[in-house]
Structure formats: C-alpha cells, structure tokens
GUNU-718533 format. One record per residue: x, y, z of N, C-alpha, C, CB in turn; residue in one letter. Coordinates in steps of 0.05 Angstrom, whole numbers, always signed. Glycine has a CB too. Example, Ala and Ser with C-alpha at 12.3 -4.5 7.8 and 13.67 -1.06 7.14 Angstrom:
@n.xx=+264, n.yy=-114, n.zz=+156, ca.xx=+246, ca.yy=-90, ca.zz=+156, c.xx=+264, c.yy=-66, c.zz=+156, cb.xx=+226, cb.yy=-89, cb.zz=+181, rest=A
@n.xx=+257, n.yy=-45, n.zz=+142, ca.xx=+273, ca.yy=-21, ca.zz=+143, c.xx=+258, c.yy=+1, c.zz=+157, cb.xx=+282, cb.yy=-12, cb.zz=+114, rest=S
***
This chain:
@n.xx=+3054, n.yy=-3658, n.zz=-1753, ca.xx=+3029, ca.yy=-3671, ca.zz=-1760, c.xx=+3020, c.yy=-3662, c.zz=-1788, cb.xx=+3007, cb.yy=-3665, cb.zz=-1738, rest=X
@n.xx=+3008, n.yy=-3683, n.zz=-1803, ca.xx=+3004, ca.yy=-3675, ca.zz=-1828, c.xx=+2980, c.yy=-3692, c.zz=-1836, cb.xx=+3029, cb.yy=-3677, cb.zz=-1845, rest=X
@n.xx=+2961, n.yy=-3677, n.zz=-1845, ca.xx=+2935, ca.yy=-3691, ca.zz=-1854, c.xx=+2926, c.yy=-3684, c.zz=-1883, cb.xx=+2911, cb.yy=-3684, cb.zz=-1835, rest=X
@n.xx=+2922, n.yy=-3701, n.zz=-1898, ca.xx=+2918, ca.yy=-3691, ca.zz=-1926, c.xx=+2887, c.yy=-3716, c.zz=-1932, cb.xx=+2955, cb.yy=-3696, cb.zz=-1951, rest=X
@n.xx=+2870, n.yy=-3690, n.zz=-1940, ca.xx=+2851, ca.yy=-3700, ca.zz=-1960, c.xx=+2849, c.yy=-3711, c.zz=-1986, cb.xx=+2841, cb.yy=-3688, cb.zz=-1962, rest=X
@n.xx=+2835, n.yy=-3726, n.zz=-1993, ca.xx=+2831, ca.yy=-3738, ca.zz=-2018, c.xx=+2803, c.yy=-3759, c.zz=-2023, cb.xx=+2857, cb.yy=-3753, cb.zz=-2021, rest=X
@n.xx=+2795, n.yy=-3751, n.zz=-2043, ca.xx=+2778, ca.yy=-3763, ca.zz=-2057, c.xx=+2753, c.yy=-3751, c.zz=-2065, cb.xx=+2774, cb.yy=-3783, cb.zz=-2045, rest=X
@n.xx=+2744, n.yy=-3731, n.zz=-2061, ca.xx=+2725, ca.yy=-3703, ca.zz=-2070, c.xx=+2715, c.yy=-3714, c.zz=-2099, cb.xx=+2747, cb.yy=-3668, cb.zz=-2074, rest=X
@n.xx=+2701, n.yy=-3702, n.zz=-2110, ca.xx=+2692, ca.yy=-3696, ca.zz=-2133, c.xx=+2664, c.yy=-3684, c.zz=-2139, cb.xx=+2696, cb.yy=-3717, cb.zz=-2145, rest=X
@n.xx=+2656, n.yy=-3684, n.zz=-2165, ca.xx=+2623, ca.yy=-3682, ca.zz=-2175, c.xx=+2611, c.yy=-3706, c.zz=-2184, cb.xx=+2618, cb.yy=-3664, cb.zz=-2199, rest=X
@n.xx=+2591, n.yy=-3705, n.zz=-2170, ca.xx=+2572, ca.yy=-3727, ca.zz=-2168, c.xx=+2541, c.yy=-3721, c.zz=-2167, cb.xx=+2579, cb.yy=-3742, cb.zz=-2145, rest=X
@n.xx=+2523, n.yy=-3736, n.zz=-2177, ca.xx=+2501, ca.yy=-3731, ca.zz=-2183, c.xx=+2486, c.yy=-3730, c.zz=-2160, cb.xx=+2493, cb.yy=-3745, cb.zz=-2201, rest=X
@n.xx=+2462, n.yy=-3720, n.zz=-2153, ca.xx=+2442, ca.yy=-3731, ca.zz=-2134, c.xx=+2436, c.yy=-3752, c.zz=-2132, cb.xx=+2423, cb.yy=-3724, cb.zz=-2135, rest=X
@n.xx=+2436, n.yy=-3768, n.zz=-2102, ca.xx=+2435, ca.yy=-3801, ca.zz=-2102, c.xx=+2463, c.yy=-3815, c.zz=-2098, cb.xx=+2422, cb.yy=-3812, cb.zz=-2131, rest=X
@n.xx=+2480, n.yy=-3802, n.zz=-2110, ca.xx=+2508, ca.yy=-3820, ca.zz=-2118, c.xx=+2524, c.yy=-3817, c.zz=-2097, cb.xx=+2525, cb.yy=-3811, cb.zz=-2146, rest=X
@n.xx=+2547, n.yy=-3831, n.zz=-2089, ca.xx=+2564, ca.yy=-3838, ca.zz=-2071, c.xx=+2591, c.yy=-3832, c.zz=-2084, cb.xx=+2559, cb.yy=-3866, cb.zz=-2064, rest=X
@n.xx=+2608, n.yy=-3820, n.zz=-2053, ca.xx=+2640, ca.yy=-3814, ca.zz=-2053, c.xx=+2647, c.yy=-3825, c.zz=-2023, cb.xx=+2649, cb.yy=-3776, cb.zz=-2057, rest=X
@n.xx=+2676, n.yy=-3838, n.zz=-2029, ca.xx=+2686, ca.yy=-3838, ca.zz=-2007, c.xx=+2712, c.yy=-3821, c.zz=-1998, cb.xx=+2690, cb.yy=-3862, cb.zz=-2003, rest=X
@n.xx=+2703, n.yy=-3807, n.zz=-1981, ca.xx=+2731, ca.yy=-3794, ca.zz=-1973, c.xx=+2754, c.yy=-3808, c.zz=-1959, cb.xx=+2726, cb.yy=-3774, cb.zz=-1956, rest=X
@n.xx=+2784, n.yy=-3798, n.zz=-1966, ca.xx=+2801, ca.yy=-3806, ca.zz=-1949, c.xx=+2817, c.yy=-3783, c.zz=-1933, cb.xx=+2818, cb.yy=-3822, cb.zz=-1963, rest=X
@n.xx=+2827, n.yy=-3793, n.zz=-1913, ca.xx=+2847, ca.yy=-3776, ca.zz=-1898, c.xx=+2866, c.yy=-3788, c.zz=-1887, cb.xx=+2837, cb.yy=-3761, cb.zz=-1880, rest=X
@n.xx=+2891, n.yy=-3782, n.zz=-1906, ca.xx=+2921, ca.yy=-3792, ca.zz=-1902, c.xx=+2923, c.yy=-3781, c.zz=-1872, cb.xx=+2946, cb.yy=-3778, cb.zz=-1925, rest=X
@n.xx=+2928, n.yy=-3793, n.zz=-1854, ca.xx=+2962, ca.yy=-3778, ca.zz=-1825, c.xx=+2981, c.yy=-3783, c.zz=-1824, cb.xx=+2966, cb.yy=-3781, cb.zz=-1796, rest=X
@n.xx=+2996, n.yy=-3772, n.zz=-1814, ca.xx=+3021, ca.yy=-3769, ca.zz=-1803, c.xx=+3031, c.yy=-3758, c.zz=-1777, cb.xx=+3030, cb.yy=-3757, cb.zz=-1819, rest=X
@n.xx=+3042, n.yy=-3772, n.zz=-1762, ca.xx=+3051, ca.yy=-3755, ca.zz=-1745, c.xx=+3034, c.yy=-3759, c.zz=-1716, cb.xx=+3051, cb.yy=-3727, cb.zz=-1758, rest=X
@n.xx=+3012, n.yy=-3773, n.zz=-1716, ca.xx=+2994, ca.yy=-3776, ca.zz=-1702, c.xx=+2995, c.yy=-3816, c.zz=-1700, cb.xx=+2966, cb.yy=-3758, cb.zz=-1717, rest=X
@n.xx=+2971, n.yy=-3824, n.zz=-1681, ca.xx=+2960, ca.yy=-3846, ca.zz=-1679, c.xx=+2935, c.yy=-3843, c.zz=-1683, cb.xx=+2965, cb.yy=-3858, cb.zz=-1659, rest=X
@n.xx=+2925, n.yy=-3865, n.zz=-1689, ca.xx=+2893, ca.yy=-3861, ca.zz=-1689, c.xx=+2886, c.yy=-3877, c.zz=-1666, cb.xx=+2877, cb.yy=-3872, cb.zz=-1718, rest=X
@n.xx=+2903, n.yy=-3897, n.zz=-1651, ca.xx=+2885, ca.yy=-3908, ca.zz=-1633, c.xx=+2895, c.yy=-3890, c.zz=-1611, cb.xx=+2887, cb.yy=-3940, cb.zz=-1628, rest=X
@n.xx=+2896, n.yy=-3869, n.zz=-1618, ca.xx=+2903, ca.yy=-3847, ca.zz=-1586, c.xx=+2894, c.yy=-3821, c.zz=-1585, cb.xx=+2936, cb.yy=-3840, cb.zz=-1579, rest=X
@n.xx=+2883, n.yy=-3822, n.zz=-1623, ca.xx=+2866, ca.yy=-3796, ca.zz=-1629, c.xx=+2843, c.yy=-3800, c.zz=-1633, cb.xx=+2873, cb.yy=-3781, cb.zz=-1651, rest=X
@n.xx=+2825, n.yy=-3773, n.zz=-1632, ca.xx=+2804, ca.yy=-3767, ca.zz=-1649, c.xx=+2800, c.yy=-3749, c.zz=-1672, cb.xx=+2788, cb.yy=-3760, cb.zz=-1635, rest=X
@n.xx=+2796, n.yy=-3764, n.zz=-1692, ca.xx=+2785, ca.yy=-3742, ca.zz=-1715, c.xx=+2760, c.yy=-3744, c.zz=-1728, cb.xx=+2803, cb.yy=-3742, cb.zz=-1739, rest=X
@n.xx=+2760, n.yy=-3718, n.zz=-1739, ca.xx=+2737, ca.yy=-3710, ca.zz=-1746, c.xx=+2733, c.yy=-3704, c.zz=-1777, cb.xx=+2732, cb.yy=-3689, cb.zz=-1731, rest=X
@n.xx=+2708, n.yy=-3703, n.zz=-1779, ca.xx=+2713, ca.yy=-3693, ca.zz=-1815, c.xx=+2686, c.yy=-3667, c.zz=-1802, cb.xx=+2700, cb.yy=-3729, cb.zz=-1855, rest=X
@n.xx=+2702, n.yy=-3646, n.zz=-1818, ca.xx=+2680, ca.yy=-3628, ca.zz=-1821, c.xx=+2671, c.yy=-3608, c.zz=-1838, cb.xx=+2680, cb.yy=-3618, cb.zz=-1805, rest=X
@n.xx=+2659, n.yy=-3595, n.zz=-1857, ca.xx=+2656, ca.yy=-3585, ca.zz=-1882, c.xx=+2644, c.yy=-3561, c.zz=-1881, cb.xx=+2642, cb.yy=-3601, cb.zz=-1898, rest=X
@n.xx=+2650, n.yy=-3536, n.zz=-1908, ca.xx=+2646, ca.yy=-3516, ca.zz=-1910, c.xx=+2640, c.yy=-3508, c.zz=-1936, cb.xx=+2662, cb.yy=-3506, cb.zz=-1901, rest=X
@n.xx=+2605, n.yy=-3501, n.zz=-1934, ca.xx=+2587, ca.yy=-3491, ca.zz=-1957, c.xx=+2590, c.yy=-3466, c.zz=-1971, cb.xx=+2563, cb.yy=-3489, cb.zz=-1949, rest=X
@n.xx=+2599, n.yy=-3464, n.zz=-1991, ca.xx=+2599, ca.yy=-3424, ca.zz=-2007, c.xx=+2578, c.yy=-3410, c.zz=-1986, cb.xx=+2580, cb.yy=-3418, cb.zz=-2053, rest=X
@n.xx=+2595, n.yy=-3388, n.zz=-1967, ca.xx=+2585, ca.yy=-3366, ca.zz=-1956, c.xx=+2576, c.yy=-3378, c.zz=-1933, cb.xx=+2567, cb.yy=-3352, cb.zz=-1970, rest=X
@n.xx=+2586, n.yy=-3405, n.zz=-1920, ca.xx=+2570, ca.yy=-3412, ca.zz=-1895, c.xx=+2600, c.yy=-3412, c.zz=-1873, cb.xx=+2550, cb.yy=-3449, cb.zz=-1899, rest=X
@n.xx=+2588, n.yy=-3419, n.zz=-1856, ca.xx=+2609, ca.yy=-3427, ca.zz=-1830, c.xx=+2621, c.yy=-3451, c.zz=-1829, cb.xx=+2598, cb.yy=-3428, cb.zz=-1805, rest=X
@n.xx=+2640, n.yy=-3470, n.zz=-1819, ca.xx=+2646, ca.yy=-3492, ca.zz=-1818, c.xx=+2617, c.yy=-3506, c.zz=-1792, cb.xx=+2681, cb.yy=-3490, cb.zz=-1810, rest=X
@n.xx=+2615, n.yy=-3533, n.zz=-1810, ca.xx=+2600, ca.yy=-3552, ca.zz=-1798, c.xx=+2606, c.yy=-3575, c.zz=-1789, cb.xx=+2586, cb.yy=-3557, cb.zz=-1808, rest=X
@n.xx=+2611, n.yy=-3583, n.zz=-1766, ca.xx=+2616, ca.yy=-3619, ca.zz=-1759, c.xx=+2597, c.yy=-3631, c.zz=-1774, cb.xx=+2612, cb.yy=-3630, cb.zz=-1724, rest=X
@n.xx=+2612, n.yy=-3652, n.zz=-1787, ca.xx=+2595, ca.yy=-3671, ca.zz=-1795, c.xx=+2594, c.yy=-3691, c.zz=-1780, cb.xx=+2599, cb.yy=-3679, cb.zz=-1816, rest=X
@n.xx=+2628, n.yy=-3709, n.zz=-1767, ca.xx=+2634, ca.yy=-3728, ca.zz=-1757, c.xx=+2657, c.yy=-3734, c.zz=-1747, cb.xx=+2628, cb.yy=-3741, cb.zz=-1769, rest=X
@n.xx=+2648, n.yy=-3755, n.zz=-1714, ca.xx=+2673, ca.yy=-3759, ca.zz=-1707, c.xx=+2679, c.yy=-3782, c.zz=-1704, cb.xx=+2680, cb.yy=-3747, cb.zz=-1687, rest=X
@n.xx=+2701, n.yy=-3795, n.zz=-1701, ca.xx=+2708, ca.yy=-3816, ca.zz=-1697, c.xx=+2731, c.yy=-3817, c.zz=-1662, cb.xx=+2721, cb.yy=-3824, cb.zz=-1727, rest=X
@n.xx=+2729, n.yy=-3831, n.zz=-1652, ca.xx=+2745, ca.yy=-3820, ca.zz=-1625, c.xx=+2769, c.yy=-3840, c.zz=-1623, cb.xx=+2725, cb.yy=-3821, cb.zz=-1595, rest=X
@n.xx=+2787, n.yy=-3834, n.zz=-1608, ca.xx=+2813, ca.yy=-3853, ca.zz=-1602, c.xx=+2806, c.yy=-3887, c.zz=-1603, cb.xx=+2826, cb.yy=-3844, cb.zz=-1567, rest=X
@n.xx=+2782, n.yy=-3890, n.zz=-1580, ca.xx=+2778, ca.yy=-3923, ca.zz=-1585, c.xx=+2749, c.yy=-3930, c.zz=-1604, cb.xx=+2776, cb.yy=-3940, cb.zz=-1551, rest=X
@n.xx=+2750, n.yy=-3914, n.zz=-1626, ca.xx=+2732, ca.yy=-3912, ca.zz=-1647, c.xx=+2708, c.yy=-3914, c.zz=-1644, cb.xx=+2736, cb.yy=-3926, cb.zz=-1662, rest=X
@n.xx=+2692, n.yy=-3899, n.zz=-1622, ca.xx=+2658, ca.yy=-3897, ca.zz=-1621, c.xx=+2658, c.yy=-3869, c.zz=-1632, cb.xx=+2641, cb.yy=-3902, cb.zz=-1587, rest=X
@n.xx=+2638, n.yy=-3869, n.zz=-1656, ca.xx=+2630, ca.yy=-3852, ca.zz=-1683, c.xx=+2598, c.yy=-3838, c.zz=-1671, cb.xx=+2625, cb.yy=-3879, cb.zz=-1718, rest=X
@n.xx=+2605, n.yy=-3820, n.zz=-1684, ca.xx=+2585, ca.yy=-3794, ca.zz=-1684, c.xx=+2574, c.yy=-3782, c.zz=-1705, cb.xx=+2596, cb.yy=-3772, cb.zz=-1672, rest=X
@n.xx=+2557, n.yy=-3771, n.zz=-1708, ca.xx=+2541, ca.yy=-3765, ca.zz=-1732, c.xx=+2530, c.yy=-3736, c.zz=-1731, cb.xx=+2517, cb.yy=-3785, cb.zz=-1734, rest=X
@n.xx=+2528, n.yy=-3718, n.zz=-1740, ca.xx=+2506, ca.yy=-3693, ca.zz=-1746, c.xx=+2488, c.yy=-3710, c.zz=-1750, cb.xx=+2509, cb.yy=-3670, cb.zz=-1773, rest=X
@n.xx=+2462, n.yy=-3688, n.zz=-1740, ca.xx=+2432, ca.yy=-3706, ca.zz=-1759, c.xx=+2438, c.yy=-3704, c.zz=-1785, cb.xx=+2397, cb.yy=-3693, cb.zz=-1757, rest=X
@n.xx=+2439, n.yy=-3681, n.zz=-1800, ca.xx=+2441, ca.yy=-3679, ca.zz=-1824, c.xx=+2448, c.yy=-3696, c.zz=-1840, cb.xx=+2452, cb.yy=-3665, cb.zz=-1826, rest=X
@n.xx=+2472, n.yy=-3710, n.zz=-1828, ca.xx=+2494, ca.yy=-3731, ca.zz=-1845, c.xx=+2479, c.yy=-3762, c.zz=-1841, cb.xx=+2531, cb.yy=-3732, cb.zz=-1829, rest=X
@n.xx=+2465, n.yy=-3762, n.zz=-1807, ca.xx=+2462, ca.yy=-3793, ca.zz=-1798, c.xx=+2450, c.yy=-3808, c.zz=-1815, cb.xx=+2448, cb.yy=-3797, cb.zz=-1775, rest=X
@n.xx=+2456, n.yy=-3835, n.zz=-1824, ca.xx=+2440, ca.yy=-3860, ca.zz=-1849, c.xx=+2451, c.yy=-3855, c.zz=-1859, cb.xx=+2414, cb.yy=-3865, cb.zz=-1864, rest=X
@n.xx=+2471, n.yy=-3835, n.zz=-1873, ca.xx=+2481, ca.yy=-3828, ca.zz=-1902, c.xx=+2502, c.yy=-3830, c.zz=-1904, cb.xx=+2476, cb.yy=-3806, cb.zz=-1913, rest=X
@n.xx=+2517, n.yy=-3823, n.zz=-1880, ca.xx=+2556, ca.yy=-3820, ca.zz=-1878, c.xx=+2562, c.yy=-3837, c.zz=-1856, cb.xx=+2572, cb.yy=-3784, cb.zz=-1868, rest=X
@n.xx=+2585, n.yy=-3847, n.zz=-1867, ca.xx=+2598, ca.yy=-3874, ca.zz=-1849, c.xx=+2621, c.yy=-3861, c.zz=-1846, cb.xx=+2603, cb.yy=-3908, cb.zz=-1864, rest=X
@n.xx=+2635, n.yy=-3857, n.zz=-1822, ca.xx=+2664, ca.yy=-3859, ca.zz=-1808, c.xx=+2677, c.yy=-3880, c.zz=-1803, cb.xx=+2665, cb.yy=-3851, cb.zz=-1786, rest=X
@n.xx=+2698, n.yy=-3890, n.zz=-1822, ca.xx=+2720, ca.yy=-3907, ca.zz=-1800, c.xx=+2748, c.yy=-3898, c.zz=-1809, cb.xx=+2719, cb.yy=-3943, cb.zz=-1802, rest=X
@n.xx=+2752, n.yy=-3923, n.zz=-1798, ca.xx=+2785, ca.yy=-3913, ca.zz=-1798, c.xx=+2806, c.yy=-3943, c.zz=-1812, cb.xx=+2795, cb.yy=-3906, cb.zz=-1755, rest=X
@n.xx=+2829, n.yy=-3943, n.zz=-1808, ca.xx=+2847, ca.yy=-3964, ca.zz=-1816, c.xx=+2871, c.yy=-3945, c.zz=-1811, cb.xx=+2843, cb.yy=-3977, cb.zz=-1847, rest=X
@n.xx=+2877, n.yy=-3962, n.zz=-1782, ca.xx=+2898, ca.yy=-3960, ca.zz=-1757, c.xx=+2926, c.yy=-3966, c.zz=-1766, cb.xx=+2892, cb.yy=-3981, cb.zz=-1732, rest=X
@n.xx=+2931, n.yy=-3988, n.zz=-1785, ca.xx=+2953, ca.yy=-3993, ca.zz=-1796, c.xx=+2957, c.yy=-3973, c.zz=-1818, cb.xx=+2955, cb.yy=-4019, cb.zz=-1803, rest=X
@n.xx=+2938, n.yy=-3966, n.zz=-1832, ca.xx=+2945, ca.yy=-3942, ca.zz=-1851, c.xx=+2949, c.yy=-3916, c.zz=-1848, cb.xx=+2931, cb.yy=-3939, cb.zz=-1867, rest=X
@n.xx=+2941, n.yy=-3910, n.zz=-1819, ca.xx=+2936, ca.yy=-3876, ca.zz=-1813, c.xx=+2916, c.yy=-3866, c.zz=-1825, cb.xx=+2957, cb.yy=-3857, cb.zz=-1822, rest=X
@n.xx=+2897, n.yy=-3870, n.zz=-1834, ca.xx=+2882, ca.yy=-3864, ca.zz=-1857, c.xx=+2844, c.yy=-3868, c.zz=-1835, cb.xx=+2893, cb.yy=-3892, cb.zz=-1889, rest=X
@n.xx=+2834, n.yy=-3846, n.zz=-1845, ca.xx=+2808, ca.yy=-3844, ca.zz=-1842, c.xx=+2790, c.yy=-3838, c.zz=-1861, cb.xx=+2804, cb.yy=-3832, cb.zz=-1827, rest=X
@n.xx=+2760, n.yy=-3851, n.zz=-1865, ca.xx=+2748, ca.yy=-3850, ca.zz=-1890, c.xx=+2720, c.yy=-3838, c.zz=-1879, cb.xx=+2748, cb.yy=-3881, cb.zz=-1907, rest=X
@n.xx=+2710, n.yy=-3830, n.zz=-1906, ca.xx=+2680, ca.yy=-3813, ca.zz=-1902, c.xx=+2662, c.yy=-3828, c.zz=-1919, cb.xx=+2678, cb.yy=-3777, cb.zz=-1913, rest=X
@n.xx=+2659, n.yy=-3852, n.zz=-1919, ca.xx=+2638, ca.yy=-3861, ca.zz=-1938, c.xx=+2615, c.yy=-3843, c.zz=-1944, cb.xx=+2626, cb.yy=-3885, cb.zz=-1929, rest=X
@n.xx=+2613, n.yy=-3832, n.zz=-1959, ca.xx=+2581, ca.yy=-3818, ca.zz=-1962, c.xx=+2552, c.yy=-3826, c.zz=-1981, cb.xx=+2587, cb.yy=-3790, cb.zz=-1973, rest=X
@n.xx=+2537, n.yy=-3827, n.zz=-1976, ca.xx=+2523, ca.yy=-3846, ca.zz=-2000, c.xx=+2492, c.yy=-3823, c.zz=-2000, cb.xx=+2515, cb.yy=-3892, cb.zz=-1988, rest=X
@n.xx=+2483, n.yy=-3831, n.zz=-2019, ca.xx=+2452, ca.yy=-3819, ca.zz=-2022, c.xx=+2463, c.yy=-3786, c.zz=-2018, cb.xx=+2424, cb.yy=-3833, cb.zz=-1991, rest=X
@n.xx=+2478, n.yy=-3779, n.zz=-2030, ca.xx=+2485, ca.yy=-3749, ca.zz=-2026, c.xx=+2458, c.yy=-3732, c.zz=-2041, cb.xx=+2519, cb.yy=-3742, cb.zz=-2044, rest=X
@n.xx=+2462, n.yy=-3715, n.zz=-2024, ca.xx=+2445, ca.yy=-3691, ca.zz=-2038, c.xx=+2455, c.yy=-3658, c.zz=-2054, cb.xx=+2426, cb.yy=-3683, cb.zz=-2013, rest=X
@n.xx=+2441, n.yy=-3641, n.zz=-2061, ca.xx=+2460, ca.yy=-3617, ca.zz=-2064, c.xx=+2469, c.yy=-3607, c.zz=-2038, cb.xx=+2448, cb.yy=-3595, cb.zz=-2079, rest=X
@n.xx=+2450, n.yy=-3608, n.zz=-2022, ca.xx=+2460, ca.yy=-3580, ca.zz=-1999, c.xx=+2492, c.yy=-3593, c.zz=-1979, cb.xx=+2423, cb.yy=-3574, cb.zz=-1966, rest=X
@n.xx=+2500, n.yy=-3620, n.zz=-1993, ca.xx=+2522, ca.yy=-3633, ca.zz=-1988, c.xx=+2545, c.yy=-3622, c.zz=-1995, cb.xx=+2522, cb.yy=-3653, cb.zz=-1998, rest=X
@n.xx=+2537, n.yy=-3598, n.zz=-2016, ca.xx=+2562, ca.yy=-3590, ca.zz=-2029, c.xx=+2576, c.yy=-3572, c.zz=-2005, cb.xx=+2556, cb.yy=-3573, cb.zz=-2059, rest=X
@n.xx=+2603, n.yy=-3580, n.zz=-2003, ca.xx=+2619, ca.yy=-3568, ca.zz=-1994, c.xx=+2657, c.yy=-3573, c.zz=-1992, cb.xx=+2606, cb.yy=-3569, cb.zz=-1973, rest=X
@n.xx=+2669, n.yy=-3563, n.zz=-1981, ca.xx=+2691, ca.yy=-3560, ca.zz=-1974, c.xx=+2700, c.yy=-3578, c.zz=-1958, cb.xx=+2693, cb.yy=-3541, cb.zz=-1966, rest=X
@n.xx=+2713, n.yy=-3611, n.zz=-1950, ca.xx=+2713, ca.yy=-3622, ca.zz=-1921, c.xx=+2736, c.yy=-3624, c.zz=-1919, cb.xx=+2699, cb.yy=-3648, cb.zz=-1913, rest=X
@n.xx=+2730, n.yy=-3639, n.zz=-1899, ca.xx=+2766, ca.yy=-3622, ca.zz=-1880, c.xx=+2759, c.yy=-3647, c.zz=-1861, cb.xx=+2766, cb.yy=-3574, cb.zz=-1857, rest=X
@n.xx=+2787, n.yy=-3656, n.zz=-1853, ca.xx=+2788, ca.yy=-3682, ca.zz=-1828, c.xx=+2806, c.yy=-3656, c.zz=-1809, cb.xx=+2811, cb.yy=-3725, cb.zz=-1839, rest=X
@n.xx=+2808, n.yy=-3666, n.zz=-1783, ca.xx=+2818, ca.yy=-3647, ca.zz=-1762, c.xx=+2828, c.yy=-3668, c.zz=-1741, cb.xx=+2793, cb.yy=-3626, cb.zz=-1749, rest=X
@n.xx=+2846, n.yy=-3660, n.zz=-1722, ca.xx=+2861, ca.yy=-3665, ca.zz=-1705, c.xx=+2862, c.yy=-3659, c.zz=-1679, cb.xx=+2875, cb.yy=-3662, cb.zz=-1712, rest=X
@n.xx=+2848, n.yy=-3651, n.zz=-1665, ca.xx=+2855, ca.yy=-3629, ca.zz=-1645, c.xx=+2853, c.yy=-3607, c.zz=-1658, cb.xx=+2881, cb.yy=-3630, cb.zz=-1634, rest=X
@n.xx=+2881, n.yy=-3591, n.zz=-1663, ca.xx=+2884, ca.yy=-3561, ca.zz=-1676, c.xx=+2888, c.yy=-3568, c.zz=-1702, cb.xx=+2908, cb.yy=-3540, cb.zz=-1664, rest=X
@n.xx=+2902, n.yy=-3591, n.zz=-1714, ca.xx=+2912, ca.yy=-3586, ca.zz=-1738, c.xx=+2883, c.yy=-3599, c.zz=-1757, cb.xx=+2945, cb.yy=-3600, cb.zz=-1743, rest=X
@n.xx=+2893, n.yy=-3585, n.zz=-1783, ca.xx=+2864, ca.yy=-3583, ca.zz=-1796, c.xx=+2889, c.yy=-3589, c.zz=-1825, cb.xx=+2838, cb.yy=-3545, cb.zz=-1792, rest=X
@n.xx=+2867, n.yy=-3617, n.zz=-1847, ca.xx=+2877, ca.yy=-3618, ca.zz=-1875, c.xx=+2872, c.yy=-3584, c.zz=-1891, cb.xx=+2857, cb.yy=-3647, cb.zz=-1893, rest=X
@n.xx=+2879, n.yy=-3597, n.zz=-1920, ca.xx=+2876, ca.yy=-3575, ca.zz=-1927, c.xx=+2849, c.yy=-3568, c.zz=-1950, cb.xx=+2902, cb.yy=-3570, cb.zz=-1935, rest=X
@n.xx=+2820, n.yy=-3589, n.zz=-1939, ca.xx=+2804, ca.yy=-3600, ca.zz=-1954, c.xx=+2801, c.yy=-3613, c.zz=-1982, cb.xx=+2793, cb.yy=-3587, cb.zz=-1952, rest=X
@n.xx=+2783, n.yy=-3619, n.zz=-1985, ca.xx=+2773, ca.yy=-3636, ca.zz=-2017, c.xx=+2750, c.yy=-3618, c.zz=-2018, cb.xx=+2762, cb.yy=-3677, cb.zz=-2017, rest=X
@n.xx=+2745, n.yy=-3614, n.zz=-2044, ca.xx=+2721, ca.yy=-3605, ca.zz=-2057, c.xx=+2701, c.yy=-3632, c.zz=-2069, cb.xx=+2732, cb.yy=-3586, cb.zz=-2082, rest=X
@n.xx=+2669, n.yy=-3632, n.zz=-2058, ca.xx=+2651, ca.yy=-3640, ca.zz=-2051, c.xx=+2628, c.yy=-3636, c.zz=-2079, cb.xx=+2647, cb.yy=-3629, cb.zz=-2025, rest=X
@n.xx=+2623, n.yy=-3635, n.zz=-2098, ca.xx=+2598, ca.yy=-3621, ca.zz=-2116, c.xx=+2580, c.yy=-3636, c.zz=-2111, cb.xx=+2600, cb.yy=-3619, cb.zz=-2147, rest=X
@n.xx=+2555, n.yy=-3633, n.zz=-2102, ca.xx=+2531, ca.yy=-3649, ca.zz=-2117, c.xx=+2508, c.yy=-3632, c.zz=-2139, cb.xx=+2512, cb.yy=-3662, cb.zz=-2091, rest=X
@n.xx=+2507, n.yy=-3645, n.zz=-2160, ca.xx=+2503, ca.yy=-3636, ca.zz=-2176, c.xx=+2489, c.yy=-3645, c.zz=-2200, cb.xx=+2520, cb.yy=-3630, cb.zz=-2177, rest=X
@n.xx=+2467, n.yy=-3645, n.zz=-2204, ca.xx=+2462, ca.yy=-3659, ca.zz=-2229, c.xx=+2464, c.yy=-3642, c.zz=-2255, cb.xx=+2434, cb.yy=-3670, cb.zz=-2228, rest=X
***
C-alpha cells in the first residue's frame, strides 16, 4: 500500500489549496480514508473522513471550509480547502487504516 501526498504550499489568509492523495494498493470503494494534520509542537488532528461508500465527515474546525472527495477510477483523494486561516498551518497526511502518506506541508501566511 502506498499513499503519497501532494499539493501543499503557502498561501495567504482567505486563499484556497487543494490537496491530493495518490493510492496504491488499496480500493477506495472498499476503503476509508482520512486526511489528518499536524501543527509545530501539537499532536496529530482528524480533520476528515471519507468512508468506503463515500459519506464524509468533518472536524468542526474544518466544517464550510474543507471538502472531501474522491475519484475511484484514479485512486486518488482530494482536500479542497478554501477560506484558510493561519491556525491551518500544518503537516497533512491522508491515512488508511494503519498506513499513513508521508504528508504535504500546509503555510498560511500572509
């Protein structure tokens, strides 16, 4: 199983990123994944899940602001994020069960 992140960057307050997460090795209509992120000096946080027959979940934190889906023929799951703020900044990571990418870096930043 292999999950790789992509699409991170710095971005201003207000502004929008979408994340991706390549798989391998998995299905998505038989999995659930998750995206979940890690702040300088904090703990890991769920942000979001998406489940095998795709009913989506939210942190409050994230809810109105971050969109989960997926695209079944690609293996691929996305983090739309929009109206970001700073305390957004972090580390995210999509997950599998046990296996975990190897994150994207997140800035918000003006």
């Amino acid at each position: 199983v292999q999950l790789v992140e992509s699409g991170g960057g710095l971005v201003q307050p207000g502004g929008s990123l979408r994340l991706s997460c390549a798989t391998s090795g998995i299905r998505l209509f038989s999995s659930t994944l998750t995206w979940s992120r890690q702040a300088p000096g904090k703990g890991l946080e769920w942000v979001s899940t998406i489940s095998n027959n795709g009913v989506t979940q939210y942190s409050t934190s994230v809810k109105g602001r971050f969109t989960i889906s997926r695209d079944i023929a690609k293996n691929t799951i996305y983090l739309q994020m929009n109206s970001l703020k700073p305390e957004d900044t972090a580390v995210y990571y999509c997950a599998a069960g046990t296996w975990r990418g190897q994150g994207t870096q997140v800035t918000v930043s003006s």
